[in-house]
C-alpha positions as CSV (number, residue, x, y, z in Angstrom):
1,X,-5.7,-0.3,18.3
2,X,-6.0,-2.3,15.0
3,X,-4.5,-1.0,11.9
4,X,-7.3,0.5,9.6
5,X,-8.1,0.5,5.8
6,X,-6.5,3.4,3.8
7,X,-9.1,5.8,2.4
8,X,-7.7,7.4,-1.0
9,X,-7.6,10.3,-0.2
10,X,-5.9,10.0,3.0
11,X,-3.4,7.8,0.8
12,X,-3.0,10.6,-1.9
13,X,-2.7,12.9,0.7
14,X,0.5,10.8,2.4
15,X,1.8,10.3,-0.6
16,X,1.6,13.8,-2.2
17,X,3.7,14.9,1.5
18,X,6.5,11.9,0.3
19,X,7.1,13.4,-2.5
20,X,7.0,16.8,-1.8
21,X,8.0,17.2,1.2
22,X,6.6,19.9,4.3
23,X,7.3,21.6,7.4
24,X,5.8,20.4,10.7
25,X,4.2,22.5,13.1
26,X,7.4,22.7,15.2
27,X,9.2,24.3,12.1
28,X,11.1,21.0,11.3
29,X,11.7,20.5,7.7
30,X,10.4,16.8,6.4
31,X,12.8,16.2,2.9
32,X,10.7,14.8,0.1
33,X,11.4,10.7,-0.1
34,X,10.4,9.2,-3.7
35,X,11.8,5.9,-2.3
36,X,9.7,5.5,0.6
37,X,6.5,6.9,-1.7
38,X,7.2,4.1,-4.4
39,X,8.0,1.3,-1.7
40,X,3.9,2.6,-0.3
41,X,3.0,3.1,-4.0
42,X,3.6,-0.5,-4.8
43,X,2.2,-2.1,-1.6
44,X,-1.3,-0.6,-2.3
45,X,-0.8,-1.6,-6.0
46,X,0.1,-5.0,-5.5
47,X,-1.0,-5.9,-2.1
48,X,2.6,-6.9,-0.7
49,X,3.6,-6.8,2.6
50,X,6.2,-4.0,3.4
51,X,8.9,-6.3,3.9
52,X,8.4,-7.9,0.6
53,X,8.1,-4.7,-1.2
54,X,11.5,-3.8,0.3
55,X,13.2,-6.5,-0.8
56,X,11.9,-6.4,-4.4
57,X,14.6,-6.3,-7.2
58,X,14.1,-5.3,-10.7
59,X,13.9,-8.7,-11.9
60,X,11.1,-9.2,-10.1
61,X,9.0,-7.2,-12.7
62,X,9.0,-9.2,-16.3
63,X,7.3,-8.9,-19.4
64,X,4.2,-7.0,-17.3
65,X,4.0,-9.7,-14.8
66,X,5.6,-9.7,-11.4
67,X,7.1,-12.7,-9.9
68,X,8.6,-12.7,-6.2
69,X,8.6,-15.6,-3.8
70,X,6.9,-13.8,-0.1
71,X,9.3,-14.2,2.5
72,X,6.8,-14.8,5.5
73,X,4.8,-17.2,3.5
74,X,7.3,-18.9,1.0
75,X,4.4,-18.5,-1.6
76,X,5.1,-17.8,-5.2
77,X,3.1,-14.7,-6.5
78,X,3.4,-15.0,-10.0
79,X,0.5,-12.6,-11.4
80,X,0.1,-9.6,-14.4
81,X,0.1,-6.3,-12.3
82,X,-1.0,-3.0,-13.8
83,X,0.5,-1.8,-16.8
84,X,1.1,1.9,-15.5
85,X,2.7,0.2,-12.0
86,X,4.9,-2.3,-14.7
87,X,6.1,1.0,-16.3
88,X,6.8,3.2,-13.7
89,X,9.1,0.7,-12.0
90,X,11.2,0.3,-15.5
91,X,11.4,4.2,-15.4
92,X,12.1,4.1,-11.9
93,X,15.3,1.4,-12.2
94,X,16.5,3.4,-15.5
95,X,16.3,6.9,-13.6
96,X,18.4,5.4,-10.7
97,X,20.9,3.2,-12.8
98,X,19.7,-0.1,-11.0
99,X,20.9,-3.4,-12.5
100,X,18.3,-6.2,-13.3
101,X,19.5,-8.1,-9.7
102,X,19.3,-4.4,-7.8
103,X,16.5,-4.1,-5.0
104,X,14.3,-1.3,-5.8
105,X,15.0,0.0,-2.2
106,X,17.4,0.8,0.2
107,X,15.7,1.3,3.3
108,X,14.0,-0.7,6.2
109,X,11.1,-1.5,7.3
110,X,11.6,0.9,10.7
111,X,12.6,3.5,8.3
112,X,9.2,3.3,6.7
113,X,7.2,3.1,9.7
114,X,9.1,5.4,11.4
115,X,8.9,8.2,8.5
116,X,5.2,7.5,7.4
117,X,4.4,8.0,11.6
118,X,5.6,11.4,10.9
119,X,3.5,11.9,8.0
120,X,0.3,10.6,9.8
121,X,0.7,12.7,13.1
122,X,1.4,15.4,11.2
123,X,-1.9,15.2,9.3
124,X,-3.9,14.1,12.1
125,X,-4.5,10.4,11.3
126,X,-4.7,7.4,13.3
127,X,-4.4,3.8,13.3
128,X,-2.2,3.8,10.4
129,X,0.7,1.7,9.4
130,X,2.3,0.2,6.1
131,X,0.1,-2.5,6.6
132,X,-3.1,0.2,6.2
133,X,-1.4,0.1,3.0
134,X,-2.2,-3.9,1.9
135,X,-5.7,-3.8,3.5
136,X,-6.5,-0.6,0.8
137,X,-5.4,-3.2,-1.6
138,X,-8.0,-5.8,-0.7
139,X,-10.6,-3.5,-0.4
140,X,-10.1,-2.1,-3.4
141,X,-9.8,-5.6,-5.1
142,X,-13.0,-6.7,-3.2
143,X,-14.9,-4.0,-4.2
144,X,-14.0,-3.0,-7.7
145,X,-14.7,-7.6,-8.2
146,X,-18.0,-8.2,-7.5
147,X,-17.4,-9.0,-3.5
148,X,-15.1,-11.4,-4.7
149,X,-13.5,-12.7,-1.4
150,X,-11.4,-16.0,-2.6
151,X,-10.1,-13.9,-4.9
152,X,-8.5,-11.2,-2.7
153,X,-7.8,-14.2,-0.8
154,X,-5.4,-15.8,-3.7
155,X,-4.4,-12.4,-3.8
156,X,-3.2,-12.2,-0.4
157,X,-1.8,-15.6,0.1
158,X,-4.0,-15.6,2.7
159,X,-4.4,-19.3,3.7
160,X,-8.1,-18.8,5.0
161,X,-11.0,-17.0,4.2
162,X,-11.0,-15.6,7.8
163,X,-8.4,-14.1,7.9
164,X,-8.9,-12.2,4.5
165,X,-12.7,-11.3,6.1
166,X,-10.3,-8.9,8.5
167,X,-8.7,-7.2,5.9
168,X,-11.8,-6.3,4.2
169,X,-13.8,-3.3,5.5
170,X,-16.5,-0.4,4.8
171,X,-15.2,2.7,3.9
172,X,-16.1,5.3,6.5
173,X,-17.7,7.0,3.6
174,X,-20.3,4.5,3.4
175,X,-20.5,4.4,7.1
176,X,-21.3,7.8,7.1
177,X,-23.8,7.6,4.0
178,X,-25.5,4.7,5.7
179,X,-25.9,6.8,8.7
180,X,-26.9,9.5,7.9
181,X,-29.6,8.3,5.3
182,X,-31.4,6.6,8.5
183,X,-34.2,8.3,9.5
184,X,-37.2,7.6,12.0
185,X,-37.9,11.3,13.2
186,X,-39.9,13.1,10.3
């Protein structure tokens, strides 16, 4: 099955369980992880893939802007990014002593998957991976930009409107709202 778009609250949800931590139905104890929470944090921020995130350093975040070269596309990303998402990284490196040339992260992609598989079971979701992550990011770049498809394409990296067209989806919200305002019986 296809990797699905991240509602928010389903995304404050997983990230609320990173952070705090819980115990599972089988009484195993899941340890809060504010590194794997960040690493998801800045993918739907800045649209990254997982990979990419990973292997950010500090340096890539400068003056408000963040520059990193994508490693499966060899494109440059050179863009302003959120202030709040600019500052919470600074705080982030200065909390945990990293130099200007330290990666943000020390943990693999597997590791990711692996623990936010845990975290989706657990509350009952499906279809979701890191990548559910990056399409929240388009859509809510889409959305919140007047439909504005070449530009969550540039975004992306994408190298065709097609494939950005996949990333882009309704919210089962408006599914439902569509639905159920349909109405040929009375």
């Amino acid at each position: 099955m296809a990797t699905r778009v991240l509602e928010l609250d389903e995304y404050r949800e997983i990230i609320q369980l990173f952070l705090e931590g819980f115990t599972n139905t089988d009484g195993t104890i899941f340890r809060p992880n504010k590194q794997i929470a960040l690493a998801l944090q800045l993918q739907a921020s800045l649209g990254l893939r997982i990979g990419d995130v990973l292997n950010l350093q500090v340096n890539n975040f400068k003056n408000g802007k963040l520059e990193t070269r994508e490693d499966k596309t060899d494109k440059l990303q050179y863009r302003d990014i959120n202030r709040n998402v600019f500052d919470y990284v600074k705080d982030y490196a200065i909390e945990n002593k990293l130099s200007l040339t330290s990666k943000l992260f020390n943990v693999g992609v597997r590791a990711v998957q692996k623990q936010l598989k845990i975290i989706t079971d657990f509350l009952g979701l499906s279809n979701i991976s890191t990548h559910s992550f990056r399409k929240m990011f388009a859509t809510t770049v889409y959305e919140q930009n007047a439909n504005n498809l070449e530009l969550v394409k540039e975004l992306l990296n994408h190298t065709s409107i097609a494939t950005t067209q996949r990333y882009i989806r309704v919210s089962q919200k408006e599914i439902n709202k569509a639905s159920a305002n349909v109405d040929f019986i009375s």
